[in-house]
N, CA, C and O atoms as a MOPAC input file, in Angstrom:
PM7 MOZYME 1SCF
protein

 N    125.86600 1   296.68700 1    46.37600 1
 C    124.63100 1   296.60800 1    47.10900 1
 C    124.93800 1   296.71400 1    48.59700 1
 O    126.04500 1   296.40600 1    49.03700 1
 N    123.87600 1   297.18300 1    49.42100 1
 C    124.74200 1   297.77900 1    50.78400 1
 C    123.44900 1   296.84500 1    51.65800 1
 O    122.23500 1   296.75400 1    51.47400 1
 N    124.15900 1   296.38800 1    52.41700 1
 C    123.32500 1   295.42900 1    53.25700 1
 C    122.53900 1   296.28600 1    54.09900 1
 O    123.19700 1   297.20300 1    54.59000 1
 N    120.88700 1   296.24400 1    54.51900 1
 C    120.41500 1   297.53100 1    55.14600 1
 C    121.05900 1   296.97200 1    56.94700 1
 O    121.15100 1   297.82300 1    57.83200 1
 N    121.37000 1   295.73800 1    57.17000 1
 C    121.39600 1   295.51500 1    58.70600 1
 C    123.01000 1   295.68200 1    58.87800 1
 O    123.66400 1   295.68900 1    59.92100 1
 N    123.27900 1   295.76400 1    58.04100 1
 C    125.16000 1   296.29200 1    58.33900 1
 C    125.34700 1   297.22200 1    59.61500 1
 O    125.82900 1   296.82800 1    60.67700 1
 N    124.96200 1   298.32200 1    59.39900 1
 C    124.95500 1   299.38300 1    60.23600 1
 C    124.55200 1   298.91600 1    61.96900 1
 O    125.20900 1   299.21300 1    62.96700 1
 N    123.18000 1   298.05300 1    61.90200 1
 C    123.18100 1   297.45700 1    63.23500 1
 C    123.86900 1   296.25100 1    63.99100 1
 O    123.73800 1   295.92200 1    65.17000 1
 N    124.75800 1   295.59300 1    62.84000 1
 C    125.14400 1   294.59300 1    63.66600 1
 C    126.65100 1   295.08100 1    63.41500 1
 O    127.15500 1   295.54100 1    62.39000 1
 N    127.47500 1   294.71600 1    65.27600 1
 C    129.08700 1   294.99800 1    64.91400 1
 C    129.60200 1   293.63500 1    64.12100 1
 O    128.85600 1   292.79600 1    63.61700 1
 N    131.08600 1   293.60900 1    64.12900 1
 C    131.72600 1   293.25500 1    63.64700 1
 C    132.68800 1   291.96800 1    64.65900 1
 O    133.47000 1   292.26200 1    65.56300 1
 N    132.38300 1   290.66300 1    64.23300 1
 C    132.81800 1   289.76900 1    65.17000 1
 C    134.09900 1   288.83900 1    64.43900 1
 O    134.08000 1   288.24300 1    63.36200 1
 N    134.89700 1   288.92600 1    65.16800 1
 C    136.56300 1   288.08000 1    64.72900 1
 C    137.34800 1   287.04700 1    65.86300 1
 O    137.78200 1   287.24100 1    66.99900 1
 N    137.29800 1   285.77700 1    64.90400 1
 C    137.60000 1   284.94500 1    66.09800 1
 C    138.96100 1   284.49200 1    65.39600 1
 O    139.07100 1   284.54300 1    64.17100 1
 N    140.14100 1   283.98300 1    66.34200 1
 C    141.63200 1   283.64000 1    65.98000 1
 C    141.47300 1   282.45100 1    67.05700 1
 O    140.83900 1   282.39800 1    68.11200 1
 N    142.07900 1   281.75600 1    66.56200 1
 C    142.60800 1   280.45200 1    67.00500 1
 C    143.64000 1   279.98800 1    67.09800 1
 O    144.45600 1   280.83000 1    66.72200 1
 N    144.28700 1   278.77600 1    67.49700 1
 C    145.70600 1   277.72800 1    67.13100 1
 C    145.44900 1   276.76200 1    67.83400 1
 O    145.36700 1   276.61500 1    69.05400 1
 N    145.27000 1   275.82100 1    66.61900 1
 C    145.19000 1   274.65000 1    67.39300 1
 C    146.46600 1   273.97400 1    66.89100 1
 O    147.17200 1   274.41700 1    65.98500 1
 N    146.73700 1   272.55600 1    67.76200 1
 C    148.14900 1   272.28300 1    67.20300 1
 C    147.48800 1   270.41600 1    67.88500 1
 O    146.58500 1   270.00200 1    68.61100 1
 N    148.55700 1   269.87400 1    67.12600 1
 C    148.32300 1   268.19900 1    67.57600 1
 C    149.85200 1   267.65100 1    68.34700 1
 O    150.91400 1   268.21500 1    68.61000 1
 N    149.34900 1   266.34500 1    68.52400 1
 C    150.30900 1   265.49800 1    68.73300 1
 C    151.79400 1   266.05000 1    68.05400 1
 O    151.56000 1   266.57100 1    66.96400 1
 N    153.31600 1   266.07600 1    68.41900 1
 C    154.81300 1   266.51900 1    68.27500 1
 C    154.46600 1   268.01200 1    67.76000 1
 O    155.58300 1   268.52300 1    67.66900 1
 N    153.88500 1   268.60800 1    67.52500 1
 C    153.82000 1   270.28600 1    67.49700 1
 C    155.22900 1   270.97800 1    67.66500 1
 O    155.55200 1   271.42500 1    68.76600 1
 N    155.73600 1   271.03100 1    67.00400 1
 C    157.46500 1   271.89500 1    67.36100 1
 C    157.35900 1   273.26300 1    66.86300 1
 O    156.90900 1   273.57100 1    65.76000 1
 N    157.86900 1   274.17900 1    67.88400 1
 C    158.20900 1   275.72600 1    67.39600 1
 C    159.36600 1   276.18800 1    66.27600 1
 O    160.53000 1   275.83000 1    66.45800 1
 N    159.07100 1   276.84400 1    65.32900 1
 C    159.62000 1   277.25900 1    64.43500 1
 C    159.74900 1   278.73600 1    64.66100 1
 O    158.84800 1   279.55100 1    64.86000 1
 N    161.38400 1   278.96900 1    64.57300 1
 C    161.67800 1   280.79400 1    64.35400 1
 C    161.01100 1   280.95300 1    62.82000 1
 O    161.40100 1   280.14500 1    61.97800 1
 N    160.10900 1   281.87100 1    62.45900 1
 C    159.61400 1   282.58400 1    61.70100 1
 C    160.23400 1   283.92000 1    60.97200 1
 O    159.88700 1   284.47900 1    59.93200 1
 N    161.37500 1   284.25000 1    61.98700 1
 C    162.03200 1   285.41000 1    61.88600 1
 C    160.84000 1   286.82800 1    60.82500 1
 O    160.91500 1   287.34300 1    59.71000 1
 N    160.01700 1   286.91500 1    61.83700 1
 C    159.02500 1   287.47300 1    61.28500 1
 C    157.69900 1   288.02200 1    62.44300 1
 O    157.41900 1   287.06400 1    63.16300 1
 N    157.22800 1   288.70700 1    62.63700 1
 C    155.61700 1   289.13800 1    63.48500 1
 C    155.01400 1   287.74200 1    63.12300 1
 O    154.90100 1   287.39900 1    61.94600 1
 N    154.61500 1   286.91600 1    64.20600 1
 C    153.05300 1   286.88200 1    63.89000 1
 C    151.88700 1   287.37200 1    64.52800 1
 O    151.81800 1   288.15900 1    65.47200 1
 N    150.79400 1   286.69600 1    63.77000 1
 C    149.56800 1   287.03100 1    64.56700 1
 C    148.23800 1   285.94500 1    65.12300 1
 O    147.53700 1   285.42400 1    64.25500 1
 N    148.08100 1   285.78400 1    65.95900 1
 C    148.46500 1   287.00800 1    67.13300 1
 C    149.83700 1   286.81000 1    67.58500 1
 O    150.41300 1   285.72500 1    67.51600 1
 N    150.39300 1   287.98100 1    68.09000 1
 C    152.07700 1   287.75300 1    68.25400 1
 C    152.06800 1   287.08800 1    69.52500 1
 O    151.21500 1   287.19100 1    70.40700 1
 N    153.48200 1   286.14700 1    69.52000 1
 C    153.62800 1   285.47900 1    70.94800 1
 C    155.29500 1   285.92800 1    71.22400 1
 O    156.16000 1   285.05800 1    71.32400 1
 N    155.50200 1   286.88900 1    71.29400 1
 C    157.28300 1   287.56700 1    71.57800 1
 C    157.87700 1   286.77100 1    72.89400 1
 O    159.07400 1   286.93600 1    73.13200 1
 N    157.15400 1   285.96800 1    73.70900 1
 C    157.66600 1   285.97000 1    74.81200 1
 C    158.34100 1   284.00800 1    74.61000 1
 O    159.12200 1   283.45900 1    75.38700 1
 N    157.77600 1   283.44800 1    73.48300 1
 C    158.07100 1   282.29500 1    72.98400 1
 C    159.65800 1   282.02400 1    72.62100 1
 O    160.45000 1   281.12100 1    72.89100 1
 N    159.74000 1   283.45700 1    71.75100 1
 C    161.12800 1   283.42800 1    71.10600 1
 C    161.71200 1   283.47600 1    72.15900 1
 O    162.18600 1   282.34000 1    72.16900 1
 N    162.09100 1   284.00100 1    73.19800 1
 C    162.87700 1   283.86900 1    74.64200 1
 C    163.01700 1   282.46800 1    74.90700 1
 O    164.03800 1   281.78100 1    74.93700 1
 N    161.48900 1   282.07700 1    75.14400 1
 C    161.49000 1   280.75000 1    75.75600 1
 C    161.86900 1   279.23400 1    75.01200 1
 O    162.24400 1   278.27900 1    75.69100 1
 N    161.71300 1   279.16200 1    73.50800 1
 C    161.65800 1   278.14200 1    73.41100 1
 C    162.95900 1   278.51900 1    71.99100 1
 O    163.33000 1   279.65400 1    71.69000 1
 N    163.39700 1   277.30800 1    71.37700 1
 C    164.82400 1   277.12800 1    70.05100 1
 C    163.29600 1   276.64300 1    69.31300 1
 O    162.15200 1   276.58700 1    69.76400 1
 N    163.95100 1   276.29800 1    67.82100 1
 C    163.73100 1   275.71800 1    66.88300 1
 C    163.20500 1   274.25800 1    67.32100 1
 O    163.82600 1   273.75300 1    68.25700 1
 N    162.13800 1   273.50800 1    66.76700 1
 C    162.20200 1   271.57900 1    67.69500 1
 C    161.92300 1   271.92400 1    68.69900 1
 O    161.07500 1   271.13400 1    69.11200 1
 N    162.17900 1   272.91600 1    69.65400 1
 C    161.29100 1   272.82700 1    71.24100 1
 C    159.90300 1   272.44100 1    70.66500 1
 O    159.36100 1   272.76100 1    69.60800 1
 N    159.38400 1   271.43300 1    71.98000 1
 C    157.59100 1   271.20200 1    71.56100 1
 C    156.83400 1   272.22900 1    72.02200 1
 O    157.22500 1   272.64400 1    73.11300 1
 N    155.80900 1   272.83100 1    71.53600 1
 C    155.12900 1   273.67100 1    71.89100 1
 C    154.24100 1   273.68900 1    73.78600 1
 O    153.76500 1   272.72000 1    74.37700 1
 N    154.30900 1   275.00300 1    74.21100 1
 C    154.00700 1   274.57200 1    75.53500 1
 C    152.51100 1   274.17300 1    75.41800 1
 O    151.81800 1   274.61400 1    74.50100 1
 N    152.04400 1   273.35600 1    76.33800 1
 C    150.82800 1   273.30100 1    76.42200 1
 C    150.00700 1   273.88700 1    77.16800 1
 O    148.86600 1   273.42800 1    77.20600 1
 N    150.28400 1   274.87400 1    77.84600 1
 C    149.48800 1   275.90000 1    79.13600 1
 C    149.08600 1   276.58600 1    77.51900 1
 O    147.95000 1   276.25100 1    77.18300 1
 N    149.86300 1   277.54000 1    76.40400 1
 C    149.26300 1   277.87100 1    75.77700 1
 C    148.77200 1   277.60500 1    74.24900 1
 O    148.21800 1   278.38200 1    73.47200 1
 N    149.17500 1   276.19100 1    74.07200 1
 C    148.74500 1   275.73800 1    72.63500 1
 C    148.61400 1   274.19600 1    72.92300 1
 O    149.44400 1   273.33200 1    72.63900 1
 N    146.61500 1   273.92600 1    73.94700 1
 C    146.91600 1   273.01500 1    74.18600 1
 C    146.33800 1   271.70700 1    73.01200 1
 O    145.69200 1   272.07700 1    72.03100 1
 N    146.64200 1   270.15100 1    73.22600 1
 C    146.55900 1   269.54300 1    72.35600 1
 C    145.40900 1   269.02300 1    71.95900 1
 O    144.82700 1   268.29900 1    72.76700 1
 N    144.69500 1   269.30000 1    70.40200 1
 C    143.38000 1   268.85900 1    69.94100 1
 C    143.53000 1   267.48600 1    69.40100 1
 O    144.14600 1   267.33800 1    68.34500 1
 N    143.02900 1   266.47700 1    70.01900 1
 C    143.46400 1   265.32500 1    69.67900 1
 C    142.28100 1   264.99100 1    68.72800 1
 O    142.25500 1   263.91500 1    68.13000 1

């Protein structure tokens, strides 16, 4: 069955990360998404996540 308002409305996609209290970075040895390449430089395995970009939802 084909929705008749499909055609007029676009297409909306929302991504997130939220993270809590001790948050530690994990190598994934893998893409993610959304990708953060500039992490693996910056942070080991147990580094806590920065908070400028994964800040904390308490």
């Amino acid at each position: 069955m084909t929705n008749p308002r499909s055609s007029k409305l676009g297409t909306a996609i929302v991504t997130g990360a939220a993270s809590g209290i001790g948050t530690v970075y994990a190598d994934r040895h893998g893409e993610t998404s959304p990708p953060y390449p500039h992490l693996a430089d910056r942070l080991k395995a147990g580094d806590e996540m920065p908070l400028d970009e994964f800040p904390v939802i308490a």
